[in-house]
VMD Tcl script that builds the backbone (N, CA, C; Angstrom):
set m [mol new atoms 198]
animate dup $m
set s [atomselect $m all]
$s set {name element resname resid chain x y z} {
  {N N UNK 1 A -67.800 70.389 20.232}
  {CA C UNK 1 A -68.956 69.792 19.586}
  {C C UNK 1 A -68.591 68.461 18.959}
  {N N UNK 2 A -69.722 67.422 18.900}
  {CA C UNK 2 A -69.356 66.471 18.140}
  {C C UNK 2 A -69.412 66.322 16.695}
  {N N UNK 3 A -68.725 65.540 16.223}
  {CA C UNK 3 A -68.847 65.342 14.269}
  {C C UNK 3 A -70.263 65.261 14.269}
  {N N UNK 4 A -71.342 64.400 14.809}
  {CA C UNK 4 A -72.238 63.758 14.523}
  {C C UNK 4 A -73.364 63.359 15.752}
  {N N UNK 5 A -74.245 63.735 16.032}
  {CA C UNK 5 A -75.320 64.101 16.972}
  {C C UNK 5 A -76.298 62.574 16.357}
  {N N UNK 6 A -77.366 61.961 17.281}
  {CA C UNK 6 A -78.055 60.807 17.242}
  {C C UNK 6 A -79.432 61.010 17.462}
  {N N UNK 7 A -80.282 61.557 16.405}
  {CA C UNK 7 A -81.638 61.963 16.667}
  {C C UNK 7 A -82.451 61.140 16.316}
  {N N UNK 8 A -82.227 60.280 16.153}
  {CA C UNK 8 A -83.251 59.221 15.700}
  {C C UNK 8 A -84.721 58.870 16.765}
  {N N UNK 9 A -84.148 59.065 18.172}
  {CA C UNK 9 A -84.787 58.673 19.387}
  {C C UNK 9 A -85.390 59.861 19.936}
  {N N UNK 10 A -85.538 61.238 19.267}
  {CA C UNK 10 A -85.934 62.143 19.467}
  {C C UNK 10 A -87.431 62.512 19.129}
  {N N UNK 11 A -88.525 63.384 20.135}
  {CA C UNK 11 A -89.093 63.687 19.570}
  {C C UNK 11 A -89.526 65.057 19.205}
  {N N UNK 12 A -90.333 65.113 17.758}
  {CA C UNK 12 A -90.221 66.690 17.533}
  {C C UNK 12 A -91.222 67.300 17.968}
  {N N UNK 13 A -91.588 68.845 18.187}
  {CA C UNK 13 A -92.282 69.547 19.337}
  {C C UNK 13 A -92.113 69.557 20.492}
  {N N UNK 14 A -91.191 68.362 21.146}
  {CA C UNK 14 A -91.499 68.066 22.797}
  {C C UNK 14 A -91.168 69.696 23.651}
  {N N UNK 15 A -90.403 70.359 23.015}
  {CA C UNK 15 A -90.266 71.492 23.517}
  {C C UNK 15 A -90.723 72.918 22.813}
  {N N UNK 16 A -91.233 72.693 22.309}
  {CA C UNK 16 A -92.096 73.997 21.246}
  {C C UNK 16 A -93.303 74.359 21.993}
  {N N UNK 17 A -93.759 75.328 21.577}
  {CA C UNK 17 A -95.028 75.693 21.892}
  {C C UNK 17 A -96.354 76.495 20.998}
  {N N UNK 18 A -97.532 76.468 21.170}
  {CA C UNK 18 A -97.958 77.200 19.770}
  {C C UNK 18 A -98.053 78.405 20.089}
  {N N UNK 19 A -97.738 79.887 19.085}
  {CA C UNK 19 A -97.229 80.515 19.086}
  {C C UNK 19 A -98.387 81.342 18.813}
  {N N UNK 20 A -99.867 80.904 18.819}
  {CA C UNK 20 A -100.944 81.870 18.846}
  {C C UNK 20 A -101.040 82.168 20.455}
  {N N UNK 21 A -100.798 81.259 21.068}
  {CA C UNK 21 A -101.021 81.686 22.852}
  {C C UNK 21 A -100.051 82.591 22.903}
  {N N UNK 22 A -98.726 82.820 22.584}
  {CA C UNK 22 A -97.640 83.931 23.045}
  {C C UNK 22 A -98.109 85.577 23.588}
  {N N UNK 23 A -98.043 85.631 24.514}
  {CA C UNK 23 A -98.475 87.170 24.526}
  {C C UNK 23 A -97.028 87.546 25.250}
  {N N UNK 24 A -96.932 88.997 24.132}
  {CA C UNK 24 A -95.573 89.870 24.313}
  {C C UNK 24 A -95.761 90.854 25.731}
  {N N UNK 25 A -94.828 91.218 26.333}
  {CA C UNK 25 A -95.284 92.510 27.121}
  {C C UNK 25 A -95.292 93.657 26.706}
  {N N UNK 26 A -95.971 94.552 27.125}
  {CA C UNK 26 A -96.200 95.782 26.543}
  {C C UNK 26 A -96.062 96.812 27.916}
  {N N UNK 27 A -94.772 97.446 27.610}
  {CA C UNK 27 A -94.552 98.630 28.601}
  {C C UNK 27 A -94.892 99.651 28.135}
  {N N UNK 28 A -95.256 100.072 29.533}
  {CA C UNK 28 A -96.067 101.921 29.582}
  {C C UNK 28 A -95.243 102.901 30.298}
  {N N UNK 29 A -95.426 103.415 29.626}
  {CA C UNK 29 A -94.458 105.056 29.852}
  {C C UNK 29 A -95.184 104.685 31.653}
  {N N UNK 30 A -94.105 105.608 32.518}
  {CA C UNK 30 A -94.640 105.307 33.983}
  {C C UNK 30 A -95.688 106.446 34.347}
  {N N UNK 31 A -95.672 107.499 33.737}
  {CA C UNK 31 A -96.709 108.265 34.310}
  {C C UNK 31 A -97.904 107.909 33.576}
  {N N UNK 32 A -98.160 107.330 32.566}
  {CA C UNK 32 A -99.318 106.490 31.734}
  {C C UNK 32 A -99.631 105.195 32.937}
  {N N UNK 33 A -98.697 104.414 33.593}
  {CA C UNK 33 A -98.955 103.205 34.164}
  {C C UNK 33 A -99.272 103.947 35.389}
  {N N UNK 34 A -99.088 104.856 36.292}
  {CA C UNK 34 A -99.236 105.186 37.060}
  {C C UNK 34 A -100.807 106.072 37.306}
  {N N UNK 35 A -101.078 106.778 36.425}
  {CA C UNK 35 A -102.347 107.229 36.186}
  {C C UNK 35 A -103.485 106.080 36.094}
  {N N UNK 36 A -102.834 105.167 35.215}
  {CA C UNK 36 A -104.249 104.018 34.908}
  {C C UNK 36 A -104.375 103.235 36.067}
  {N N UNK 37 A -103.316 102.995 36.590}
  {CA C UNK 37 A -102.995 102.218 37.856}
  {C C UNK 37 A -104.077 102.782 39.393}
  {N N UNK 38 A -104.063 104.161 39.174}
  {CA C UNK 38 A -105.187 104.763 40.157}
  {C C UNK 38 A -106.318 104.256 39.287}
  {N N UNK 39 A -106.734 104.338 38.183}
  {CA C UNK 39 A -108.118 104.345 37.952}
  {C C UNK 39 A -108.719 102.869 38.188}
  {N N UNK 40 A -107.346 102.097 37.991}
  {CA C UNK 40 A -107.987 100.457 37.892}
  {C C UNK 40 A -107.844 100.553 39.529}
  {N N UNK 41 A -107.480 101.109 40.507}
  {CA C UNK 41 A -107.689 100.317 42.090}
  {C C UNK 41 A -108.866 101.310 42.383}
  {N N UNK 42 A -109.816 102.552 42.241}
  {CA C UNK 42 A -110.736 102.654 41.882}
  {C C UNK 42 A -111.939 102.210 41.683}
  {N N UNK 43 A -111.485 101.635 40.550}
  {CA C UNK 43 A -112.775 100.831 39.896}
  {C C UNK 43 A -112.560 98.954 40.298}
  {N N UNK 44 A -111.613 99.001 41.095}
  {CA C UNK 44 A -111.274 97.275 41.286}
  {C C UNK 44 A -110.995 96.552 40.231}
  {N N UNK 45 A -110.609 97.196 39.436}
  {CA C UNK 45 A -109.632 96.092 37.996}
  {C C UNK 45 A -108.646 96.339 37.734}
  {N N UNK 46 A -108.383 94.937 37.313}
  {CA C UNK 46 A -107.074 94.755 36.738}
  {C C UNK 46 A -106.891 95.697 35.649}
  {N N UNK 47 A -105.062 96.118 35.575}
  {CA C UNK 47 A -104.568 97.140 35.111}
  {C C UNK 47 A -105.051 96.751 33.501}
  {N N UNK 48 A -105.017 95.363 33.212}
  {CA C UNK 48 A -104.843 94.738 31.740}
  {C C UNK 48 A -105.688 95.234 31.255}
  {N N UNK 49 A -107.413 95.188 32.265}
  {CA C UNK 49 A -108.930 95.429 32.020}
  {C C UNK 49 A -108.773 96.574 31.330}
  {N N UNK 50 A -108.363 97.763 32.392}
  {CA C UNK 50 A -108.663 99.195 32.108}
  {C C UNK 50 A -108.013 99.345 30.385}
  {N N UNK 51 A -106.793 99.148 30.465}
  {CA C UNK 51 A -106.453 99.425 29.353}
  {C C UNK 51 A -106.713 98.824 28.224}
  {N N UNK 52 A -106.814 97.770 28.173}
  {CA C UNK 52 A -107.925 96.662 27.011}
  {C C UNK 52 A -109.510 97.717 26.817}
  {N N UNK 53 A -109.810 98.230 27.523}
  {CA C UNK 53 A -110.915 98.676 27.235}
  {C C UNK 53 A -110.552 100.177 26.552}
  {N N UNK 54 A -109.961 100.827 27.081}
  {CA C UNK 54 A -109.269 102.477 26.318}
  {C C UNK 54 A -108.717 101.739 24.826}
  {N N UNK 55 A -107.770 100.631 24.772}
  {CA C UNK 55 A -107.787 100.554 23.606}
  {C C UNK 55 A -108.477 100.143 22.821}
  {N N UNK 56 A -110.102 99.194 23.044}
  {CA C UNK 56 A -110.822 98.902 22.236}
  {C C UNK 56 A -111.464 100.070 21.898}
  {N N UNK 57 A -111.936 101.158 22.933}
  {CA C UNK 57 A -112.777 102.496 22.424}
  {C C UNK 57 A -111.953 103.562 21.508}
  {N N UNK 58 A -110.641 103.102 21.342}
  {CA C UNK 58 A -109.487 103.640 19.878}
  {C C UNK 58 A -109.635 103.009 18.789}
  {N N UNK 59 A -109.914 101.759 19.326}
  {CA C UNK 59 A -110.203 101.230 17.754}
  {C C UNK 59 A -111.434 101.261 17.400}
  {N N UNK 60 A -112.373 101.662 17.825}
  {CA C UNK 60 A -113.852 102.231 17.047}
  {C C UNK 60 A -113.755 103.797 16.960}
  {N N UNK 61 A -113.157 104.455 17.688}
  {CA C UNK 61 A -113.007 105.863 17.007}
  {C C UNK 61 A -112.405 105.821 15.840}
  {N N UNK 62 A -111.128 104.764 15.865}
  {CA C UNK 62 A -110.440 104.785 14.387}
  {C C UNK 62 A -110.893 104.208 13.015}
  {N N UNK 63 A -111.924 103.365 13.815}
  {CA C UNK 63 A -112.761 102.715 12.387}
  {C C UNK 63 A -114.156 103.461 12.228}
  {N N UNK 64 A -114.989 104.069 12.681}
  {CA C UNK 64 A -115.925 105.236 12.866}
  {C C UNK 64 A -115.230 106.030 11.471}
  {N N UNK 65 A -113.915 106.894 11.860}
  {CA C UNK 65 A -113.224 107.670 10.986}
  {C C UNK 65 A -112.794 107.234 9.545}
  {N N UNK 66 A -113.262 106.317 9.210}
  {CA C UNK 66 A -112.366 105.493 8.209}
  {C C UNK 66 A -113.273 105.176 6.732}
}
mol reanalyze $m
mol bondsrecalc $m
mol representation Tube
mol addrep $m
């Protein structure tokens, strides 16, 4: 490494990104991905669909209860 690095000519962000777009992955047990996986070629949707929707109808059972 050097004593002393020259940032003057640098700019900041050029490689950052904003960190509200980030989406994490989320793995599924395989017999969970495999079950939903029939229902979404089925119904012709995407795997993301099916399950975006099972988990929105959890979160109104869970707020219903609350």
């Amino acid at each position: 490494m050097r004593d002393e690095y020259d940032f003057s000519k640098g700019k900041r962000g050029t490689y950052s990104r904003d960190l509200k777009n980030l989406h994490f992955p989320i793995y599924l047990d395989p017999k969970l991905e495999e079950y939903y996986k029939k229902i979404a070629l089925k119904k012709n949707e995407d795997l993301s669909t099916i399950i975006n929707a099972i988990l929105k109808k959890e979160m109104e059972l869970n707020d219903s209860l609350i």
